[in-house]
VOSEMAR-874087 format. One line per 8 residues: number of its first residue (from 1); their letters; for each residue x, z, y of C-alpha. Coordinates in pm, 1 decimal, decimal comma. Each point is the difference from the previous one (the first is absolute). Last residue first. Example, Ala and Ser with C-alpha at 12.3 -4.5 7.8 and 13.67 -1.06 7.14 Angstrom:
residues 2
2 = SA = 1367,0:714,0:-106,0 ~ -137,0:66,0:-344,0
This chain:
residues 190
190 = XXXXXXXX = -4231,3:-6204,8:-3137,9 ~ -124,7:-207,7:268,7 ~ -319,3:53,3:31,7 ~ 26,4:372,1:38,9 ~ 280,4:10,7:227,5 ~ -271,1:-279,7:240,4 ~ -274,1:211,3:-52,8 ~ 62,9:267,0:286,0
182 = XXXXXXXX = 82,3:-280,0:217,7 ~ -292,7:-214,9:-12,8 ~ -220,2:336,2:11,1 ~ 128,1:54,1:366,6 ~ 1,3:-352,9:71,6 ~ -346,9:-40,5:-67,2 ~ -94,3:326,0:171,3 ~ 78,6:-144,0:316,7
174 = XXXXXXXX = 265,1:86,5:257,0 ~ 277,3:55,2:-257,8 ~ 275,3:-186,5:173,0 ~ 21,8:236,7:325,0 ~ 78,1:-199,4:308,5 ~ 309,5:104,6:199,3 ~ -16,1:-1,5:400,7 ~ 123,2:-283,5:185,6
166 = XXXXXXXX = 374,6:-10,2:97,6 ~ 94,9:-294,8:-202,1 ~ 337,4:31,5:-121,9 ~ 225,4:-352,0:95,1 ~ 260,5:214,7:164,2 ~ 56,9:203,9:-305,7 ~ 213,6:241,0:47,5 ~ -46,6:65,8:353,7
158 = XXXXXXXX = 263,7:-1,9:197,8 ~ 117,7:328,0:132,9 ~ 186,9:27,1:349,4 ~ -348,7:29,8:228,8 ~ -156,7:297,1:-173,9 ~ 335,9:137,4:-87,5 ~ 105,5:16,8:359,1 ~ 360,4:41,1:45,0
150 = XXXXXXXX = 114,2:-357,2:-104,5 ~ -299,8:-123,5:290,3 ~ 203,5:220,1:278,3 ~ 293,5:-197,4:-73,5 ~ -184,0:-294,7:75,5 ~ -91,8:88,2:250,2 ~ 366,2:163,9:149,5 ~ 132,9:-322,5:-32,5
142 = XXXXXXXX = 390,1:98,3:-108,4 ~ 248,2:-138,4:158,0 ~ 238,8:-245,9:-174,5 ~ 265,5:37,4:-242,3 ~ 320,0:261,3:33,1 ~ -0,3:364,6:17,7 ~ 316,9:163,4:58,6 ~ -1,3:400,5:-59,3
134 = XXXXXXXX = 144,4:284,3:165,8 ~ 30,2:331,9:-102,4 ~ -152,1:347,2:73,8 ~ 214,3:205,1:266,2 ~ -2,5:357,7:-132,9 ~ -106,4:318,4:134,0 ~ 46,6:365,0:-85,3 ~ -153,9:248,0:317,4
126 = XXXXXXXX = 74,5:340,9:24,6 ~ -210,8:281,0:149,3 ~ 193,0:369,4:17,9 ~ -21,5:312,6:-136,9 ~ 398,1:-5,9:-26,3 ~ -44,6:61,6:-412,4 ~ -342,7:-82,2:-13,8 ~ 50,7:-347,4:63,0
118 = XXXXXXXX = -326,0:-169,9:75,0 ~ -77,3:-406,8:-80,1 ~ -91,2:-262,8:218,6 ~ -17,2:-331,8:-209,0 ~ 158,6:-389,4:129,6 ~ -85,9:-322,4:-60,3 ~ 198,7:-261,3:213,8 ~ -91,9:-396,0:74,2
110 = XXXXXXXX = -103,5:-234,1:-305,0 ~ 217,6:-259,4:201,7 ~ -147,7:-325,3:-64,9 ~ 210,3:-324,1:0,6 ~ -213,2:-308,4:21,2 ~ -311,0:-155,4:-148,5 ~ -330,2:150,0:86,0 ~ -258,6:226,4:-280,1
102 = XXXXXXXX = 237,4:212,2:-209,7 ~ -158,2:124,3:-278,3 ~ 99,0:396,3:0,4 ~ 1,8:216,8:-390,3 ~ 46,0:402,7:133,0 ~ 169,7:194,5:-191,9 ~ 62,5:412,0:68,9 ~ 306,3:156,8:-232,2
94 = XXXXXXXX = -30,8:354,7:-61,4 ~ 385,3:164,8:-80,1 ~ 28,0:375,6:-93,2 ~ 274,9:228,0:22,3 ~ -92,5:364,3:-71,5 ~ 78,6:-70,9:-380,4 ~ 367,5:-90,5:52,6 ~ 118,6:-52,0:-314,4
86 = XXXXXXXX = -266,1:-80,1:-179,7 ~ -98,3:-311,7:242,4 ~ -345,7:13,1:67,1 ~ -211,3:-314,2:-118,0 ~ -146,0:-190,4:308,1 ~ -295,2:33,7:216,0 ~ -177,8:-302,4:57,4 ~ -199,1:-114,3:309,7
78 = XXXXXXXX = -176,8:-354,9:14,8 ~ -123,7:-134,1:331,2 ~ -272,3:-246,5:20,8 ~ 3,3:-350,3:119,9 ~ 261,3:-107,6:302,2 ~ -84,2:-311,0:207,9 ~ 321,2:-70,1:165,2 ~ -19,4:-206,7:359,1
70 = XXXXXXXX = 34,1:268,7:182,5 ~ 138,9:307,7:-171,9 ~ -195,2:292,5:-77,6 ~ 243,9:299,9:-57,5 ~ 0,6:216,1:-330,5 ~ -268,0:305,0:13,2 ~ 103,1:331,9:87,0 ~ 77,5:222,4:-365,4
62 = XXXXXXXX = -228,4:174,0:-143,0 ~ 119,5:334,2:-156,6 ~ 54,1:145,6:-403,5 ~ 275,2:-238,7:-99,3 ~ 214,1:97,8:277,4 ~ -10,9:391,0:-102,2 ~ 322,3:-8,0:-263,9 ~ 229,6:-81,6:322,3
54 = XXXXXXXX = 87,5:-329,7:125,6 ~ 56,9:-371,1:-89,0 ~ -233,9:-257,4:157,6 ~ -5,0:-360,4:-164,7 ~ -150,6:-284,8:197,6 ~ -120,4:-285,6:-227,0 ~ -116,9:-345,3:191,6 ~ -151,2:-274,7:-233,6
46 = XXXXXXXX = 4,8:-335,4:136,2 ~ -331,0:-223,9:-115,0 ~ 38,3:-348,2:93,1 ~ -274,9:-170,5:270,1 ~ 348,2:-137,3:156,9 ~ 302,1:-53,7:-147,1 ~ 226,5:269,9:-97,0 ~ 366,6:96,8:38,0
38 = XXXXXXXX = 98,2:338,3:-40,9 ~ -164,6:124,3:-310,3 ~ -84,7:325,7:-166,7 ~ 43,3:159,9:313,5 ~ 242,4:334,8:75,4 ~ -69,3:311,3:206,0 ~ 164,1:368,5:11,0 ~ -96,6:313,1:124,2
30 = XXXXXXXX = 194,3:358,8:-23,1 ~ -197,6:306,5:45,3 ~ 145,6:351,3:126,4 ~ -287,7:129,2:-12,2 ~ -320,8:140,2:-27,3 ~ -318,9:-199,8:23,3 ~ -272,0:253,3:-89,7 ~ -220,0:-65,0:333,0
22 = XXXXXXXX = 10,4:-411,9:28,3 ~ 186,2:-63,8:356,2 ~ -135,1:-279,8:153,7 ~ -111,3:145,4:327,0 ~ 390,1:173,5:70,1 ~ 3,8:374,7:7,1 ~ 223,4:106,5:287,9 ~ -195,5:342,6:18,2
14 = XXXXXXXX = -281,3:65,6:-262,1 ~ 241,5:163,4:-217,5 ~ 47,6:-33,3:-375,8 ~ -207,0:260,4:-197,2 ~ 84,5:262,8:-106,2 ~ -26,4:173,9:-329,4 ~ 153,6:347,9:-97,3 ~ 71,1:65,3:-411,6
6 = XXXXXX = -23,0:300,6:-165,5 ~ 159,2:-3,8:-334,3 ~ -97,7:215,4:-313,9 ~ 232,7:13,7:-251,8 ~ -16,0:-298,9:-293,2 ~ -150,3:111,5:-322,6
């Protein structure tokens, strides 16, 4: 049986708190950011991982969304936390992923991403940032209609059949002819 240990709780301060800090996030965090490709043509899907390295807590808080980017329609983000290492098992690593299709040809600069975090040591508010990477996109512009059809399931699915009639279905057995008709026809032929 472990003793009995009395533990105070505070919380960070109020002053110098910046608006996108996520109560929890302790520190010191270290961020990093690679892409899965570098060169791209446009209406291709880019995937974007950002891994943050910190404390045993980081898995447990949101983190502040990635940065829009103009011209980059991003879908939704994924978050993973990954195995600890046994060594160190205070150290944990969550990776955030974010798959961007860039829309305009050109070099994009994803821009910076960065997380406020609180250092209990100094009781202080740090930031970690990292500068995202760059990618080329080649091809032509995207026509933001049409691209707005690919997102809309009602307008981006064919029909299977395009030659289906669309009038209602007519029941077979709409007399009792037919009805009878069918329940003899096993008989008949065996």
């Amino acid at each position: 049986q472990a003793p009995t240990i009395t533990l105070t709780v505070r919380e960070p301060p109020a002053a110098g708190r910046p608006r996108d800090y996520v109560p929890g996030t302790l520190g010191p965090l270290t961020l990093s950011a690679t892409v899965d490709r570098a060169q791209v043509t446009t209406g291709e899907t880019v995937t974007l991982t950002v891994r943050v390295e910190g404390n045993g807590y980081i898995g447990s808080v949101s983190l502040p969304p990635l940065p829009r980017i103009d011209g980059v329609r991003t879908l939704t983000p994924t978050s993973r936390l990954l195995p600890r290492n046994v060594d160190d098992p205070l150290h944990a690593t969550r990776e955030e992923s974010v798959a961007m299709v860039p829309e305009r040809p050109g070099r994009v600069a994803l821009g910076e991403w960065s997380v406020p975090w609180f250092d209990p040591r100094t009781g202080r508010y740090e930031r970690a940032a990292v500068t995202l990477p760059t990618i080329t996109v080649t091809g032509a512009a995207v026509n933001r209609d049409d691209d707005a059809q690919r997102e809309d399931p009602s307008i981006a699915l064919d029909p299977f059949d395009p030659a289906a009639s669309l009038t209602p279905h007519r029941a077979v057995f709409t007399t009792g002819l037919r009805v009878w008709s069918a329940l003899a026809a096993p008989g008949a032929g065996v």
